[in-house]
Backbone and ligand atoms as CSV (ligand in chain L), in Angstrom:
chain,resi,resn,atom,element,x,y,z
A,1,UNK,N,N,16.642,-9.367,23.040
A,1,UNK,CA,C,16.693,-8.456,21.892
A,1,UNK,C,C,17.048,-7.046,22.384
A,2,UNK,N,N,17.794,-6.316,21.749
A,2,UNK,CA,C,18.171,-5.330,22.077
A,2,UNK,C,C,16.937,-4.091,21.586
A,3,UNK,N,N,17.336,-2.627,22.601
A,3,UNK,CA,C,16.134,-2.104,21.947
A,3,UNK,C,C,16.173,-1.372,20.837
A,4,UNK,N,N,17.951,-1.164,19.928
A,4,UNK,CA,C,17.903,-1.019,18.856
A,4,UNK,C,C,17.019,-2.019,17.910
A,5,UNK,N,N,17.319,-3.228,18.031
A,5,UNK,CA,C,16.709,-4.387,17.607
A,5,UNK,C,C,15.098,-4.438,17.014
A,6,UNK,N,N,14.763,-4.067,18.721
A,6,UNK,CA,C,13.501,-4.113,18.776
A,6,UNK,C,C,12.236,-3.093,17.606
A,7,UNK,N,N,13.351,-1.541,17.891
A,7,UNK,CA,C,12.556,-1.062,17.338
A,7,UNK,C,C,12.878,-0.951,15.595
A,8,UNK,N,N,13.575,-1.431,15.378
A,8,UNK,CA,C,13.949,-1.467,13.849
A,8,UNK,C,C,12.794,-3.056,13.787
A,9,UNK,N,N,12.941,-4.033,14.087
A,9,UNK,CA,C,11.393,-4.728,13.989
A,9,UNK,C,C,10.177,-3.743,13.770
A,10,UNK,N,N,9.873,-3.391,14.957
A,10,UNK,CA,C,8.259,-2.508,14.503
A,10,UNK,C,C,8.816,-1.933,13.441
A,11,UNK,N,N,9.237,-0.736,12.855
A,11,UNK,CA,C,9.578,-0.205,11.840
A,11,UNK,C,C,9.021,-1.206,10.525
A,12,UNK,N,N,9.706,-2.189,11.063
A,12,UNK,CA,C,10.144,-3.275,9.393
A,12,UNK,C,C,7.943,-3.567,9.467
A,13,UNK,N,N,7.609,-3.673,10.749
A,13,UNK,CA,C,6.189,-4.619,10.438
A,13,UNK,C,C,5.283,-3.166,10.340
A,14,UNK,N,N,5.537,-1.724,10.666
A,14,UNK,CA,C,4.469,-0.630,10.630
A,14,UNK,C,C,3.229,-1.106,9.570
A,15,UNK,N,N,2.279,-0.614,9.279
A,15,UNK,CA,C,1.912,-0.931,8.171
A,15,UNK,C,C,1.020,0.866,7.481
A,16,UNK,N,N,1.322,1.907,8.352
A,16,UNK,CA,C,0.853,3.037,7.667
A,16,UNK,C,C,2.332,4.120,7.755
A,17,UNK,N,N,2.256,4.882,6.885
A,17,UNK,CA,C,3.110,5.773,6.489
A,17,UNK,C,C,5.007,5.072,6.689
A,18,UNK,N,N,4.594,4.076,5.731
A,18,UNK,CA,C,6.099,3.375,5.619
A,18,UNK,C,C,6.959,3.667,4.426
A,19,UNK,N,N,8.097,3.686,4.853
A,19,UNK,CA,C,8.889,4.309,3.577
A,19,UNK,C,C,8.504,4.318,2.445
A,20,UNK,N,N,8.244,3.212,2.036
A,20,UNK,CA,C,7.942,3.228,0.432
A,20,UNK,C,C,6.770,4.046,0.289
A,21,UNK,N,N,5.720,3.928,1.198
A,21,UNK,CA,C,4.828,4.872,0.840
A,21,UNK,C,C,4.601,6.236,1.028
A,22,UNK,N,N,6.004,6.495,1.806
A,22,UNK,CA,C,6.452,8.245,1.756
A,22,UNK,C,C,6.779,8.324,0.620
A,23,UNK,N,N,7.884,7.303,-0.447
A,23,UNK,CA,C,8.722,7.369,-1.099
A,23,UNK,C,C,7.683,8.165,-2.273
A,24,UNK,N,N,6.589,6.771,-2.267
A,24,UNK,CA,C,5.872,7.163,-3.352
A,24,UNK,C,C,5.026,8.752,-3.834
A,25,UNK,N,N,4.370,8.975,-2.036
A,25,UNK,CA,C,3.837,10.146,-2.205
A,25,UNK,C,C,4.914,11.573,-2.432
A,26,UNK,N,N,5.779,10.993,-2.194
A,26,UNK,CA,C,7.343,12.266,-2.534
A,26,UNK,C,C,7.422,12.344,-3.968
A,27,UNK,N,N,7.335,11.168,-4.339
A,27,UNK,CA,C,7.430,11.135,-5.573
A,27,UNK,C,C,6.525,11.704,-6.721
A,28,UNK,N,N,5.567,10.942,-6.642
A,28,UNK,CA,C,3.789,12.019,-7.138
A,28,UNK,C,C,3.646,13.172,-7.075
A,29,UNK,N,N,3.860,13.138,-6.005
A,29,UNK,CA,C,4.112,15.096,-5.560
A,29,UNK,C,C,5.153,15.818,-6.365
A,30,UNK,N,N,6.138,15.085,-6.451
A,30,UNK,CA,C,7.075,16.458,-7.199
A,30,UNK,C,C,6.939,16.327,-8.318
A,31,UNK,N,N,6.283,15.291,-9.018
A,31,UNK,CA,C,5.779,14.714,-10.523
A,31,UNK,C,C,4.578,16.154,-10.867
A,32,UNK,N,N,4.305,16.676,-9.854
A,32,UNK,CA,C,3.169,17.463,-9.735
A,32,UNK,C,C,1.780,17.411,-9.496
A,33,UNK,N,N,1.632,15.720,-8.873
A,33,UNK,CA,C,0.302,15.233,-8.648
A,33,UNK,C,C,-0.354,15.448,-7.716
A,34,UNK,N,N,-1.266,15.846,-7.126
A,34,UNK,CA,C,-1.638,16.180,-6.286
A,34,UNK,C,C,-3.062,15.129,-5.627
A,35,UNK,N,N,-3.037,14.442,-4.391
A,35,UNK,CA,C,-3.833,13.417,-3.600
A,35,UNK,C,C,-3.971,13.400,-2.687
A,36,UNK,N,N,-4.863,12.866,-2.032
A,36,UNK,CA,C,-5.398,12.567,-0.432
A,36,UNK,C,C,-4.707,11.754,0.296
A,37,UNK,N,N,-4.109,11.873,1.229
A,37,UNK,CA,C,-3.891,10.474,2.497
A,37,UNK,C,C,-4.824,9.716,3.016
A,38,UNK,N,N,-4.472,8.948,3.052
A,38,UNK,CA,C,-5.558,7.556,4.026
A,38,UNK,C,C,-6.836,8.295,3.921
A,39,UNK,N,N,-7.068,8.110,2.358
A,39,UNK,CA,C,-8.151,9.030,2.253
A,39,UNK,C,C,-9.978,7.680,2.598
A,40,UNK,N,N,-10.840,8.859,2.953
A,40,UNK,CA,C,-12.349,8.410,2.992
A,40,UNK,C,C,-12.379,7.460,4.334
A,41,UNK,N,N,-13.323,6.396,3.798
A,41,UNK,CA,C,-14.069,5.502,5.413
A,41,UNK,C,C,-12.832,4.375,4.902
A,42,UNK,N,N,-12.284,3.561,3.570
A,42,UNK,CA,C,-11.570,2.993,3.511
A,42,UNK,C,C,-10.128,3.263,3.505
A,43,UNK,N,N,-9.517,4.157,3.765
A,43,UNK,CA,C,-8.793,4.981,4.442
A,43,UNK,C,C,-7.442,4.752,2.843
A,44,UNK,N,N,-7.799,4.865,2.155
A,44,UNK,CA,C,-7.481,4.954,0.532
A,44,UNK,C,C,-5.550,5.643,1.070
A,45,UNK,N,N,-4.662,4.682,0.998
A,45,UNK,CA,C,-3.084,5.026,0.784
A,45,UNK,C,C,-2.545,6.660,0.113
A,46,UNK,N,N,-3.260,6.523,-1.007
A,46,UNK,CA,C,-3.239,7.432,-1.824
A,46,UNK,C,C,-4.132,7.835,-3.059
A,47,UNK,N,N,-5.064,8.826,-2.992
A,47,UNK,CA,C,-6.488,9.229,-3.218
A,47,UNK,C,C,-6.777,10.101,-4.417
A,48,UNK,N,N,-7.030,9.569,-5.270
A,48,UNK,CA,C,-7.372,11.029,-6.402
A,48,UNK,C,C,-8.689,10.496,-6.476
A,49,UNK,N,N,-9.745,11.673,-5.641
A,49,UNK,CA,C,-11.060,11.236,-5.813
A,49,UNK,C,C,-11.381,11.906,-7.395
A,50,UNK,N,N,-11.315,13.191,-7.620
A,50,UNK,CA,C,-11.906,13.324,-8.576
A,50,UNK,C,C,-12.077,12.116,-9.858
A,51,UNK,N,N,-11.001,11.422,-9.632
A,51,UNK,CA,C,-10.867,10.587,-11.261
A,51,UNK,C,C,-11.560,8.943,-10.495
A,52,UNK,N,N,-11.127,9.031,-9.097
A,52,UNK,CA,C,-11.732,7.928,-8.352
A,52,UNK,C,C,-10.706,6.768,-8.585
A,53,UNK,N,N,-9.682,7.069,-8.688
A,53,UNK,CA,C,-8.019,6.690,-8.879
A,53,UNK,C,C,-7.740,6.179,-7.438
A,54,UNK,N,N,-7.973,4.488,-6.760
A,54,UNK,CA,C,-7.384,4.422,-4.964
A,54,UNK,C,C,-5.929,3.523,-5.613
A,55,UNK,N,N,-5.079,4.153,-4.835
A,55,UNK,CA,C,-3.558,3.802,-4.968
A,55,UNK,C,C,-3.323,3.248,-3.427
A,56,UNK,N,N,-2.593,1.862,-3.617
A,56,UNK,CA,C,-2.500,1.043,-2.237
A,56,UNK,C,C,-1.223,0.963,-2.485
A,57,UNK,N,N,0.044,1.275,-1.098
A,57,UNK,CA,C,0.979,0.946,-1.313
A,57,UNK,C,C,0.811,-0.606,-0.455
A,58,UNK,N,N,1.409,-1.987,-1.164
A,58,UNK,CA,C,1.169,-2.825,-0.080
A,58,UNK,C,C,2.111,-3.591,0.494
A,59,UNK,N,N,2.610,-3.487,1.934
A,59,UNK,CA,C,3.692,-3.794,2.530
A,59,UNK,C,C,3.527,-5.209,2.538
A,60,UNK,N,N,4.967,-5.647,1.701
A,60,UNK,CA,C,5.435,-7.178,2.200
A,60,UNK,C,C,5.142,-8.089,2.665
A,61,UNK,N,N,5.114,-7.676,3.960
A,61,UNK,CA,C,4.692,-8.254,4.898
A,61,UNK,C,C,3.526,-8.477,5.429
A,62,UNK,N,N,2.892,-7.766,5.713
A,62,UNK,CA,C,1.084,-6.823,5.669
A,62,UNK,C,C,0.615,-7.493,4.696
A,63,UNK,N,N,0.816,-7.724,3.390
A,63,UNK,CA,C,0.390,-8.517,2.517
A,63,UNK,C,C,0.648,-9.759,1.805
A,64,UNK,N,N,1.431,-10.200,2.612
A,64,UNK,CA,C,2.010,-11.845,2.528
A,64,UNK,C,C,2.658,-11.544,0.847
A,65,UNK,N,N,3.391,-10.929,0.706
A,65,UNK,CA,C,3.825,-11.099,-0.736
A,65,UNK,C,C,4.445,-12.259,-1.379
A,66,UNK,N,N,3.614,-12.703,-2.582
A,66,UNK,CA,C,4.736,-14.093,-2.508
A,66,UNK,C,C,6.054,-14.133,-3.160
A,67,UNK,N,N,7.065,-13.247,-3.316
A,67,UNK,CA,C,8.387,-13.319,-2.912
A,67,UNK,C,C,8.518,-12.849,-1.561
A,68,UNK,N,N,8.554,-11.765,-0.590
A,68,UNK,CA,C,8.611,-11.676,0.582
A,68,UNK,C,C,7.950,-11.878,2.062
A,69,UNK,N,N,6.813,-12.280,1.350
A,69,UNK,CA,C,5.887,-12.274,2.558
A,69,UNK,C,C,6.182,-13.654,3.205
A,70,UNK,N,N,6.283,-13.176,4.642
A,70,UNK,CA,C,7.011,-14.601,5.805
A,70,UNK,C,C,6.086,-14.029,7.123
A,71,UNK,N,N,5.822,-15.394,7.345
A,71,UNK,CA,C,5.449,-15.382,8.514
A,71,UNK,C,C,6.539,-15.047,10.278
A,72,UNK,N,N,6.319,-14.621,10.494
A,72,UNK,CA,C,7.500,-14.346,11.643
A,72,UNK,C,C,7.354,-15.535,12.527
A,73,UNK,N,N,8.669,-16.232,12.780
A,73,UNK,CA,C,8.606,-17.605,13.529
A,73,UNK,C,C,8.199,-17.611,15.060
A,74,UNK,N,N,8.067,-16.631,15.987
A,74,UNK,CA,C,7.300,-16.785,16.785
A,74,UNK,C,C,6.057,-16.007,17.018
A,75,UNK,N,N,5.127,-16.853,17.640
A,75,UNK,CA,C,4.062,-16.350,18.068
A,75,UNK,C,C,3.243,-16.546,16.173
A,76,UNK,N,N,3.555,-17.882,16.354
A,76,UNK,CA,C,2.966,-18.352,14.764
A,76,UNK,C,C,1.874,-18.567,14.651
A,77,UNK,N,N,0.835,-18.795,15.776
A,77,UNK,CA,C,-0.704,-19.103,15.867
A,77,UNK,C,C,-1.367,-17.620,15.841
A,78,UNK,N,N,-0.384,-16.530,16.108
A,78,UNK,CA,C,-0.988,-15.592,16.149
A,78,UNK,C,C,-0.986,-14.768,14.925
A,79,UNK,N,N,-0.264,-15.105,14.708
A,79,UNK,CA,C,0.618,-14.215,12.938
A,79,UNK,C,C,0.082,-14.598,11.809
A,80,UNK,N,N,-0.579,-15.825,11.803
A,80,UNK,CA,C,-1.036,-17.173,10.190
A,80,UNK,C,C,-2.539,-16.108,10.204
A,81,UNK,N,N,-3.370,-16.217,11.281
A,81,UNK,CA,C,-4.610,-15.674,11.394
A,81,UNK,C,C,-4.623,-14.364,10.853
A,82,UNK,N,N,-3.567,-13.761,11.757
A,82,UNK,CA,C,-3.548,-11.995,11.772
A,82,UNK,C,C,-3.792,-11.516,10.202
A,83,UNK,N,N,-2.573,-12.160,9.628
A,83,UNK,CA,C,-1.974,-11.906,8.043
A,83,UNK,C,C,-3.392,-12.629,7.221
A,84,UNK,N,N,-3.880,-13.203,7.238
A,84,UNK,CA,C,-4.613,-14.087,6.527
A,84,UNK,C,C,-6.059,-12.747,6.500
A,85,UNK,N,N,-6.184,-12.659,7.784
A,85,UNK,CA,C,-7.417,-11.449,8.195
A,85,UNK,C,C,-7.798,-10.281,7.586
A,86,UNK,N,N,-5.879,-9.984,7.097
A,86,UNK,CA,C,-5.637,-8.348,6.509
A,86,UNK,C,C,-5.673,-8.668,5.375
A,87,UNK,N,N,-5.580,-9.896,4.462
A,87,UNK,CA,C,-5.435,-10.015,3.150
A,87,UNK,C,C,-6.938,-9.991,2.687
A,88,UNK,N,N,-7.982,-11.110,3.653
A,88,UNK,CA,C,-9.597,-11.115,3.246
A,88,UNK,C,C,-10.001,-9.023,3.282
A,89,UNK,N,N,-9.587,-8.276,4.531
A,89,UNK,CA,C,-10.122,-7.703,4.551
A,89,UNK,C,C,-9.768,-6.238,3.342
A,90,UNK,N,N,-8.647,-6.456,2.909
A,90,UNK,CA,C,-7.695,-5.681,1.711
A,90,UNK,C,C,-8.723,-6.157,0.263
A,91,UNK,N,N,-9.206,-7.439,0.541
A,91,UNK,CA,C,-10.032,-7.841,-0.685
A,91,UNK,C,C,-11.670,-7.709,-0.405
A,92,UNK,N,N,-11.703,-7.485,0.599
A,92,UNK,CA,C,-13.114,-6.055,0.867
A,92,UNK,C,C,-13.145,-5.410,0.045
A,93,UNK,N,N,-12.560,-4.267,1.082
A,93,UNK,CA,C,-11.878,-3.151,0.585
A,93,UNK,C,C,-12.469,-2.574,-0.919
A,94,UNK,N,N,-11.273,-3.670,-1.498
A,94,UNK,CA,C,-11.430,-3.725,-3.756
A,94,UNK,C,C,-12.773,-4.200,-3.454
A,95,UNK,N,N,-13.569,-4.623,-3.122
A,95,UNK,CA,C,-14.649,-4.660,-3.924
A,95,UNK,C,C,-15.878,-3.326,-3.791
A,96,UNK,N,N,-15.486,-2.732,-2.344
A,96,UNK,CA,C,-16.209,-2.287,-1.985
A,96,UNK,C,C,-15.794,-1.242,-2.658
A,97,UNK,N,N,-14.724,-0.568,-3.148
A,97,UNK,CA,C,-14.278,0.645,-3.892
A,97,UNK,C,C,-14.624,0.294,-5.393
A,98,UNK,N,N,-14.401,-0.647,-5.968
A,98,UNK,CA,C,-14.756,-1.374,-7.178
A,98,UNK,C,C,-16.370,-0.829,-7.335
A,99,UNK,N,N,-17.439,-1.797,-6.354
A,99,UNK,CA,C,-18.252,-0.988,-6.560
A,99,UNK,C,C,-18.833,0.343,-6.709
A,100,UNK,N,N,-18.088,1.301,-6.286
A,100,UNK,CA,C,-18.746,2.543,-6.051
A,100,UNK,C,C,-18.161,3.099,-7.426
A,101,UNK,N,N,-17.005,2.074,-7.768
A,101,UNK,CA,C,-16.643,3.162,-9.217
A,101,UNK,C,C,-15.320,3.516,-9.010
A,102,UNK,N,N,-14.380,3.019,-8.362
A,102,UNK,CA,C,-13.068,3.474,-7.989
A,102,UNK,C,C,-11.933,2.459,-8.756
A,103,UNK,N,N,-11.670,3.223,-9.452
A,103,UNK,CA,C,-10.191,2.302,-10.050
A,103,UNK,C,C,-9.239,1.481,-8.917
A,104,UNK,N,N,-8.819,0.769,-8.474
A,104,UNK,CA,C,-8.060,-0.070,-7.322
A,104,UNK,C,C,-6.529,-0.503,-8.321
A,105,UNK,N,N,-5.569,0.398,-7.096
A,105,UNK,CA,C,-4.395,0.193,-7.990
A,105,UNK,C,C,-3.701,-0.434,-6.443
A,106,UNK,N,N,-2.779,-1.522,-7.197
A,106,UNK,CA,C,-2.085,-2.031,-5.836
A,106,UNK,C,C,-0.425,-2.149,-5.955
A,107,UNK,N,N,0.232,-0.980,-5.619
A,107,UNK,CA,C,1.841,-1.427,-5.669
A,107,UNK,C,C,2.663,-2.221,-4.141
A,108,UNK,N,N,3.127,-3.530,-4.740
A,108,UNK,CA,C,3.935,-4.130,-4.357
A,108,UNK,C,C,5.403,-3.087,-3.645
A,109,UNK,N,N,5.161,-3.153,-1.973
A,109,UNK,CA,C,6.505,-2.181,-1.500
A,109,UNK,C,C,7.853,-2.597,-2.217
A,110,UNK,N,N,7.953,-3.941,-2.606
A,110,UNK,CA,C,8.968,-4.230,-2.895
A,110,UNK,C,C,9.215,-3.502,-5.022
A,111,UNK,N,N,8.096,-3.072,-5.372
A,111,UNK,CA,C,7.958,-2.689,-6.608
A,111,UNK,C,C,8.629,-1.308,-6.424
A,112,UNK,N,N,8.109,-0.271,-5.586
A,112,UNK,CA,C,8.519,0.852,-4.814
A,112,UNK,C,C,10.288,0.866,-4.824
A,113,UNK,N,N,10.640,0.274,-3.945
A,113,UNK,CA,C,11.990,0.497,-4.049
A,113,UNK,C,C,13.349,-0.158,-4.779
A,114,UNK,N,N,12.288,-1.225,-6.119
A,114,UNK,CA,C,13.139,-1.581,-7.044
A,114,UNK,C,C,12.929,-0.379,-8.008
A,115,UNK,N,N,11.541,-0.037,-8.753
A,115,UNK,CA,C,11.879,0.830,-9.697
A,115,UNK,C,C,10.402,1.900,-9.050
A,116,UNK,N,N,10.733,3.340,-8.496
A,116,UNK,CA,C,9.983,3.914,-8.013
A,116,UNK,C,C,9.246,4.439,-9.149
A,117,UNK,N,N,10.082,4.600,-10.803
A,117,UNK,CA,C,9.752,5.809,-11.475
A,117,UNK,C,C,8.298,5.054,-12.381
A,118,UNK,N,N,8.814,3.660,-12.506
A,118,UNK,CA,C,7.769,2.743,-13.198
A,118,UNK,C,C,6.448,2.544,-12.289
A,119,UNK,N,N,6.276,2.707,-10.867
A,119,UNK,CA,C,5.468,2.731,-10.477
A,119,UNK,C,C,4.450,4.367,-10.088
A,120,UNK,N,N,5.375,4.704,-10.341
A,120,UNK,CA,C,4.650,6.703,-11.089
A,120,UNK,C,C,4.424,6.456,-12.015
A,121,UNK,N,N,5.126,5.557,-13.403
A,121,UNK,CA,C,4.259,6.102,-14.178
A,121,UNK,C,C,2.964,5.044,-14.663
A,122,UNK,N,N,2.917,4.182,-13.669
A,122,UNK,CA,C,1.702,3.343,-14.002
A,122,UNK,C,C,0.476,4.384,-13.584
A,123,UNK,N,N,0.595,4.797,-12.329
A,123,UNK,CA,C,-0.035,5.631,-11.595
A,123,UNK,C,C,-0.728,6.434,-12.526
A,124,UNK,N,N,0.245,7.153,-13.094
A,124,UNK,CA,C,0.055,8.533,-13.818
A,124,UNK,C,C,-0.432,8.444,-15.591
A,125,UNK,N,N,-0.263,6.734,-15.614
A,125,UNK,CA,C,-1.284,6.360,-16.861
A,125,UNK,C,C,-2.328,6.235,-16.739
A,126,UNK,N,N,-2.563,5.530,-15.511
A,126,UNK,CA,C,-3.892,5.476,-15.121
A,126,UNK,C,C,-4.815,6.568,-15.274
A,127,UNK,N,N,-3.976,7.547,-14.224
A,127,UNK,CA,C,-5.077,8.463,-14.110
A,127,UNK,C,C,-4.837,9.369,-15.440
A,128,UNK,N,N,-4.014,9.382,-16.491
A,128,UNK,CA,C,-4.539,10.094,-17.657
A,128,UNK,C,C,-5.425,9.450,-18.730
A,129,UNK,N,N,-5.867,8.135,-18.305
A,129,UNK,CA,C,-6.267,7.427,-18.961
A,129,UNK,C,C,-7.762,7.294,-18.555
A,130,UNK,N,N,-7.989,8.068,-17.465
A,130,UNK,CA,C,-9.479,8.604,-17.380
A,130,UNK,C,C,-9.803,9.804,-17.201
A,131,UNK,N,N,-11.229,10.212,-17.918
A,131,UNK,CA,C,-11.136,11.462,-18.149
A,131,UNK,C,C,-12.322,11.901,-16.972
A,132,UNK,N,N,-12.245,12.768,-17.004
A,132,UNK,CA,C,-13.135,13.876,-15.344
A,132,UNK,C,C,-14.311,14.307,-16.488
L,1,ZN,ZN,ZN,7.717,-8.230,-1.809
């Protein structure tokens, strides 16, 4: 593999501050919204504590999506577990934010860079749709 190759792989598997989830916080932001990064102990994507609004961008891959999510063909004993691990522990996570009172919003990366504006304005229903 070449090391162009290589590193456009990691890129594709990162799983924090990945395009779509720049895309999104670029986006919010110039919408005029204002939020936390990898906010608190559950390290919240994108954070509006006051309203208690957690916004997950969730990568593809990282989250076995079922249109995109693939297992990578080698090193398959290691990858079935890995992925399987991050999905139980992503469904922590929601409960553990659930409990405390936190709205749990989850956009699909692949939702991100089909229609960015529909996933602002789910966002931005949400959070007008609770009041402080
Ligand atoms: Zn997908």
């Amino acid at each position: 593999m070449s090391k162009e190759a290589r590193s456009r792989n990691m890129a594709r598997i990162r799983s924090k501050n990945t395009g779509p989830e720049l895309a999104m916080r670029r986006k919010l932001y110039s919408d005029g919204l204002r939020f936390r990064i990898h906010f608190g102990s559950e390290k919240i994507d994108l954070a509006f504590p006051k309203k208690k609004v957690a916004v997950f961008i969730d990568g593809c891959f990282w989250h076995s999506c079922p249109v995109h999510g693939s297992v990578p063909k080698s090193r398959i004993d290691y990858w079935i577990p890995k992925l399987r691990k991050n999905i139980a522990r992503a469904e922590e996570k929601d409960k553990r934010l659930k409990d405390e009172g936190w709205t749990v919003i989850h956009i699909w990366e692949h939702s991100v860079k089909k229609d960015i504006d529909g996933c602002a304005r789910l966002v931005e229903d949400k959070l007008s749709a609770i009041k402080t």
